[in-house]
KOLTIZA-310589 format. One record per atom (N, C-alpha, C): chain; atom name; x, y, z. Coordinates in nm, 2 decimals. Each point is the difference from the previous one (the first is absolute). Layout:
! KOLTIZA-310589
["A","CA",[X,Y,Z]],
...
! end
This chain:
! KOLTIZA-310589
["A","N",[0.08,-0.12,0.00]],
["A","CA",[-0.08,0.12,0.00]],
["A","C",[0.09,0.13,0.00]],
["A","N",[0.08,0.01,0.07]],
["A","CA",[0.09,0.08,0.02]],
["A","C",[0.11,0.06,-0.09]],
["A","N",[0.00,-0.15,-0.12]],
["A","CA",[0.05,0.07,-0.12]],
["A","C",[-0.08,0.01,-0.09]],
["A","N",[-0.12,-0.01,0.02]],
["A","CA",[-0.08,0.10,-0.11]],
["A","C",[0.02,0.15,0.00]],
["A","N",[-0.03,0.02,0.18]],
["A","CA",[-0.04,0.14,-0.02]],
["A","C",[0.16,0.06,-0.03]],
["A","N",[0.09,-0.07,0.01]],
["A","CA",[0.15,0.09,-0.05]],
["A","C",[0.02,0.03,-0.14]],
["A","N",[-0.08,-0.10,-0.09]],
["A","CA",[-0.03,0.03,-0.11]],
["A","C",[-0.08,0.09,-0.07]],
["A","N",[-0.12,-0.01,0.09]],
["A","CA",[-0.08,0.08,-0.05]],
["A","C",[0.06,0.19,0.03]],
["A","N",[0.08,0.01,0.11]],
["A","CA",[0.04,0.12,0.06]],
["A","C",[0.12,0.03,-0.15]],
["A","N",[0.05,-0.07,-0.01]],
["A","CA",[0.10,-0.04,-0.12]],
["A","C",[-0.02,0.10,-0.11]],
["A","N",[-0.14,-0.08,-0.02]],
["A","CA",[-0.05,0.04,-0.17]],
["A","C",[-0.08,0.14,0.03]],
["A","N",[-0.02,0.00,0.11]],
["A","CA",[-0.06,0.17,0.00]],
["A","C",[0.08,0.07,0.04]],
["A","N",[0.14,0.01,0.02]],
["A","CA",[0.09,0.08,0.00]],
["A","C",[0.04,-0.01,-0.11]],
["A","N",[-0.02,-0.07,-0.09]],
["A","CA",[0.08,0.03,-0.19]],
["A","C",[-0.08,0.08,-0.03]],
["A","N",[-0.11,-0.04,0.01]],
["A","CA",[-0.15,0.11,-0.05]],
["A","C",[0.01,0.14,0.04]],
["A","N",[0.01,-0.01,0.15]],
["A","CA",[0.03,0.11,0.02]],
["A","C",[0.14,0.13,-0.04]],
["A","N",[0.07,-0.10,-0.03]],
["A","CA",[0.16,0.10,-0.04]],
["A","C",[-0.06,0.03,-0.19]],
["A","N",[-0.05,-0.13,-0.05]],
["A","CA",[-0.01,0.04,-0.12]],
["A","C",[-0.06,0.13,-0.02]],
["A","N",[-0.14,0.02,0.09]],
["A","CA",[-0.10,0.11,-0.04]],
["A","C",[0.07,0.10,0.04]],
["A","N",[0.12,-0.04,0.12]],
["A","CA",[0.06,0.19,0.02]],
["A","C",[0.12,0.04,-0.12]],
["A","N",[0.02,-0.09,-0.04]],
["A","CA",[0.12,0.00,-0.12]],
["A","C",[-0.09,0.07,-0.09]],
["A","N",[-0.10,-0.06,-0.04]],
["A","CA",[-0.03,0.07,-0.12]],
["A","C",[-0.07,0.12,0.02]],
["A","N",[-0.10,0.03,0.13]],
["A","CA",[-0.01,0.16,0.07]],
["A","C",[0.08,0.09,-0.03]],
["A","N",[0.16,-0.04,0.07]],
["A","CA",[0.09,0.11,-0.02]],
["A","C",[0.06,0.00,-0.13]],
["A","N",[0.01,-0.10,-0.10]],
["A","CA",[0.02,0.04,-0.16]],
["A","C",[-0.11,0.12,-0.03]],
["A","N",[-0.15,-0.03,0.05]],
["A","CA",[-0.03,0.09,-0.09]],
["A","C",[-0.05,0.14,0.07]],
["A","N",[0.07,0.02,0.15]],
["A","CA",[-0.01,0.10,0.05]],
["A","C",[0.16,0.08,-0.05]],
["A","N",[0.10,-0.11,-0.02]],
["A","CA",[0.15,0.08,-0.05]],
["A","C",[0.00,0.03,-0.18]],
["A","N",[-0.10,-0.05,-0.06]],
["A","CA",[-0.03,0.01,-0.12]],
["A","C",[-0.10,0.15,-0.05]],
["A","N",[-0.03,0.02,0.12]],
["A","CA",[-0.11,0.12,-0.03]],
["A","C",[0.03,0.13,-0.12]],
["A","N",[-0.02,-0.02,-0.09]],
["A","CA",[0.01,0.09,-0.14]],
["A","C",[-0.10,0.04,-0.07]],
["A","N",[-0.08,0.11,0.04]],
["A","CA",[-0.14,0.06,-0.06]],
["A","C",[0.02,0.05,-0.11]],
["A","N",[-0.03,0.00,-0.15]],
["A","CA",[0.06,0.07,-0.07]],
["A","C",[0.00,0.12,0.02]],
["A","N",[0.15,0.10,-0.09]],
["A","CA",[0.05,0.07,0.04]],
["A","C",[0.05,0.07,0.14]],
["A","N",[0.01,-0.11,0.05]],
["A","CA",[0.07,0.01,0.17]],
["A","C",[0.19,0.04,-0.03]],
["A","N",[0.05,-0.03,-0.09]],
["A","CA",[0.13,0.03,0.00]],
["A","C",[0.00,0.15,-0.08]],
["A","N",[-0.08,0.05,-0.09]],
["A","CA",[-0.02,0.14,-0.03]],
["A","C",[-0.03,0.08,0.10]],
["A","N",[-0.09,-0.04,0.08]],
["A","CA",[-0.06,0.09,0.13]],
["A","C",[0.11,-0.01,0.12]],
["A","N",[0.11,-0.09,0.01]],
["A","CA",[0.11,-0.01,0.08]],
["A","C",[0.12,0.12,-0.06]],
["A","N",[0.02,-0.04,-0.13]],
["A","CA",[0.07,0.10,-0.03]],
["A","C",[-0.02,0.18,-0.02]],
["A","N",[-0.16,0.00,-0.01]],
["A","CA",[-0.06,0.13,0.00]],
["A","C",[0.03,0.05,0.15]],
["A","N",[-0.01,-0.05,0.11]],
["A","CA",[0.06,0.04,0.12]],
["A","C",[0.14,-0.08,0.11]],
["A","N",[0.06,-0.04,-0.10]],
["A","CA",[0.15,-0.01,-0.02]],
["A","C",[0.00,-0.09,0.13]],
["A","N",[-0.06,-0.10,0.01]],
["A","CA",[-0.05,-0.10,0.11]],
["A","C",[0.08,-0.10,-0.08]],
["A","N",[0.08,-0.07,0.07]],
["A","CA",[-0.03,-0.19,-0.04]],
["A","C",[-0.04,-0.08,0.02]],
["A","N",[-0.02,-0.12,-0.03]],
["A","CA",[-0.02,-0.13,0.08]],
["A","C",[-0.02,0.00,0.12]],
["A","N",[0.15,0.00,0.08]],
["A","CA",[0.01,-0.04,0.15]],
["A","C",[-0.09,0.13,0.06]],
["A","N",[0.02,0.08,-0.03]],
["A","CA",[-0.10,0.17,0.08]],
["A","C",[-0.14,-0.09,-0.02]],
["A","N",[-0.03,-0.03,-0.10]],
["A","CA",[-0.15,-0.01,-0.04]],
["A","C",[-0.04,-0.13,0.10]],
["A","N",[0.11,-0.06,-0.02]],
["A","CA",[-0.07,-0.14,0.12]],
["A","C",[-0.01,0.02,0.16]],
["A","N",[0.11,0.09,0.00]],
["A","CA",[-0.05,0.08,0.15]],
["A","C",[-0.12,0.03,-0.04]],
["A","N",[-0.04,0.10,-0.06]],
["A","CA",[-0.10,0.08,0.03]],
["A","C",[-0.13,-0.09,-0.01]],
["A","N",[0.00,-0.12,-0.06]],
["A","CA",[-0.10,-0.11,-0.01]],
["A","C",[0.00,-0.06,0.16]],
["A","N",[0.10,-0.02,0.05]],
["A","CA",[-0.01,-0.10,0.14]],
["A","C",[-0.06,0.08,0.05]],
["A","N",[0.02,0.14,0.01]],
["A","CA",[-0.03,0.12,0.12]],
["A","C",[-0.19,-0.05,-0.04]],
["A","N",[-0.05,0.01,-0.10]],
["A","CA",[-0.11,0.00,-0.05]],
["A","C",[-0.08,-0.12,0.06]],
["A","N",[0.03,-0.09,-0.04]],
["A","CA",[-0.06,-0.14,0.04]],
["A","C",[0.02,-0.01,0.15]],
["A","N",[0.14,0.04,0.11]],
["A","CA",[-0.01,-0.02,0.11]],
["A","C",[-0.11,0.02,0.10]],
["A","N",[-0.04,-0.12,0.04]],
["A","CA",[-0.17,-0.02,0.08]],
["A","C",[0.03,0.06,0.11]],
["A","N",[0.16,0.02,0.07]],
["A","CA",[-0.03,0.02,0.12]],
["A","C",[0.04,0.16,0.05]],
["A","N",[-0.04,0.07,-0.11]],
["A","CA",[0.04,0.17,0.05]],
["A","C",[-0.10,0.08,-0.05]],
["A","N",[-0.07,0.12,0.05]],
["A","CA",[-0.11,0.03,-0.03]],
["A","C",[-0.01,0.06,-0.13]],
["A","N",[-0.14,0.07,-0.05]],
["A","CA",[0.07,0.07,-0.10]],
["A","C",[0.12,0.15,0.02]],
["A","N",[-0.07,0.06,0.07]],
["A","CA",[0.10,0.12,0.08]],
["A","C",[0.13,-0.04,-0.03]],
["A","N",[0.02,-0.12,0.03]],
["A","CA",[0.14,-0.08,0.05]],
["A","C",[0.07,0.00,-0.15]],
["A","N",[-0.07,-0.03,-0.07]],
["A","CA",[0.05,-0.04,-0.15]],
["A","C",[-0.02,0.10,-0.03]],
["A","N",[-0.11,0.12,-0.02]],
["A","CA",[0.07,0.14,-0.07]],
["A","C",[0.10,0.04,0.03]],
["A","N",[0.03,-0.01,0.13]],
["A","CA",[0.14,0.05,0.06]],
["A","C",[0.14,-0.04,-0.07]],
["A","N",[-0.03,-0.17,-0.03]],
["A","CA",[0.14,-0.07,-0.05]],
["A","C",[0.00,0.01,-0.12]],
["A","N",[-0.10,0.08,-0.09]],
["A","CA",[0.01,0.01,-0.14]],
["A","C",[0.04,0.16,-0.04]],
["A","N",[-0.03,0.07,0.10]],
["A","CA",[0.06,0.15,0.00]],
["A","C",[0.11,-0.02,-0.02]],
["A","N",[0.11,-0.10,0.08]],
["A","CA",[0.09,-0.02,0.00]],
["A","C",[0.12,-0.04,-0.08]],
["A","N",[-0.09,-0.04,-0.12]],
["A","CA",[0.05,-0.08,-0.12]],
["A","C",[-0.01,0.12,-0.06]],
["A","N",[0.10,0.05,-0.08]],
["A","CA",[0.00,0.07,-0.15]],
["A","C",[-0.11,0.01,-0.08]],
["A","N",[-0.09,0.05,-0.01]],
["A","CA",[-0.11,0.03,-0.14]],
["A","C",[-0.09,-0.14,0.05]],
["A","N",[0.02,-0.07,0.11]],
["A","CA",[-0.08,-0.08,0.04]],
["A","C",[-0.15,0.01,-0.05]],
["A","N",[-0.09,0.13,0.06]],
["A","CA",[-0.14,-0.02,0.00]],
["A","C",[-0.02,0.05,-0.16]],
["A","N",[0.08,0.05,-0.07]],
["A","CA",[-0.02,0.06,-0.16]],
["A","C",[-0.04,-0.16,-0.06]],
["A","N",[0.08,-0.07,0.03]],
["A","CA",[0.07,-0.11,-0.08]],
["A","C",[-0.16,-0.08,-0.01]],
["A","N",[-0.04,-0.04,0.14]],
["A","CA",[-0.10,-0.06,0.04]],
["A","C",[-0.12,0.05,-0.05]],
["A","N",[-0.01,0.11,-0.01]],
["A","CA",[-0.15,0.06,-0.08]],
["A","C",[0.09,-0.03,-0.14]],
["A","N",[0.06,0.03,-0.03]],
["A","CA",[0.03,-0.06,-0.20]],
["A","C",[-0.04,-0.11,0.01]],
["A","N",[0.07,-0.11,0.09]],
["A","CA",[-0.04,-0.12,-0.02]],
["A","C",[-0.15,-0.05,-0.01]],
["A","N",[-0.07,0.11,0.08]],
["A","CA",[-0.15,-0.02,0.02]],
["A","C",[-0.06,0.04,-0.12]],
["A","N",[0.04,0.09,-0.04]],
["A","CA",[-0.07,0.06,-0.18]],
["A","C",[0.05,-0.09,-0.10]],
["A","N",[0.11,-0.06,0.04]],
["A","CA",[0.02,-0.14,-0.14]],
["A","C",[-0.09,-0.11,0.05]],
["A","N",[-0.04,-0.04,0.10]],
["A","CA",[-0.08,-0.10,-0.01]],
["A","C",[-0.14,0.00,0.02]],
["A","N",[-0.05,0.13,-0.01]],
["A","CA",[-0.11,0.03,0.03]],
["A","C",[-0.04,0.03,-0.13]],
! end
């Protein structure tokens, strides 16, 4: 009995790593069209832009909290309303 349930714990830990593998492909994959024109229009890159994504998605700071950490960032809140007019 005992080595069922090791197996069963087994196969839902593959399950589980596979679904986070592929989560974070397509959270590190994030490319809206024209996101590399709208990076360059406010002279952002990549690694800026992915900050400025964590700050965004982070569940555990308020909004207050996150206007604050995007002030912070370079052309941060510009960038974010561009990005909002290209996908809207």
């Amino acid at each position: 009995m005992d080595n069922k349930w090791k197996k069963r714990a087994a196969q839902a830990q593959k399950e589980t790593d596979a679904e986070l593998a592929q989560e974070i492909g397509e959270l590190s994959s994030f490319n809206p069209p024209g996101l590399n024109e709208l990076l360059a229009e406010y002279n952002m890159d990549k690694k800026e832009f992915s900050q400025l994504i964590k700050i965004v998605k982070d569940h555990t700071k308020s909004n207050n909290d996150k206007v604050k950490a995007i002030g912070n960032i370079q052309n941060g809140a510009e960038i974010l309303i561009g990005l909002l007019g290209k996908l809207l």
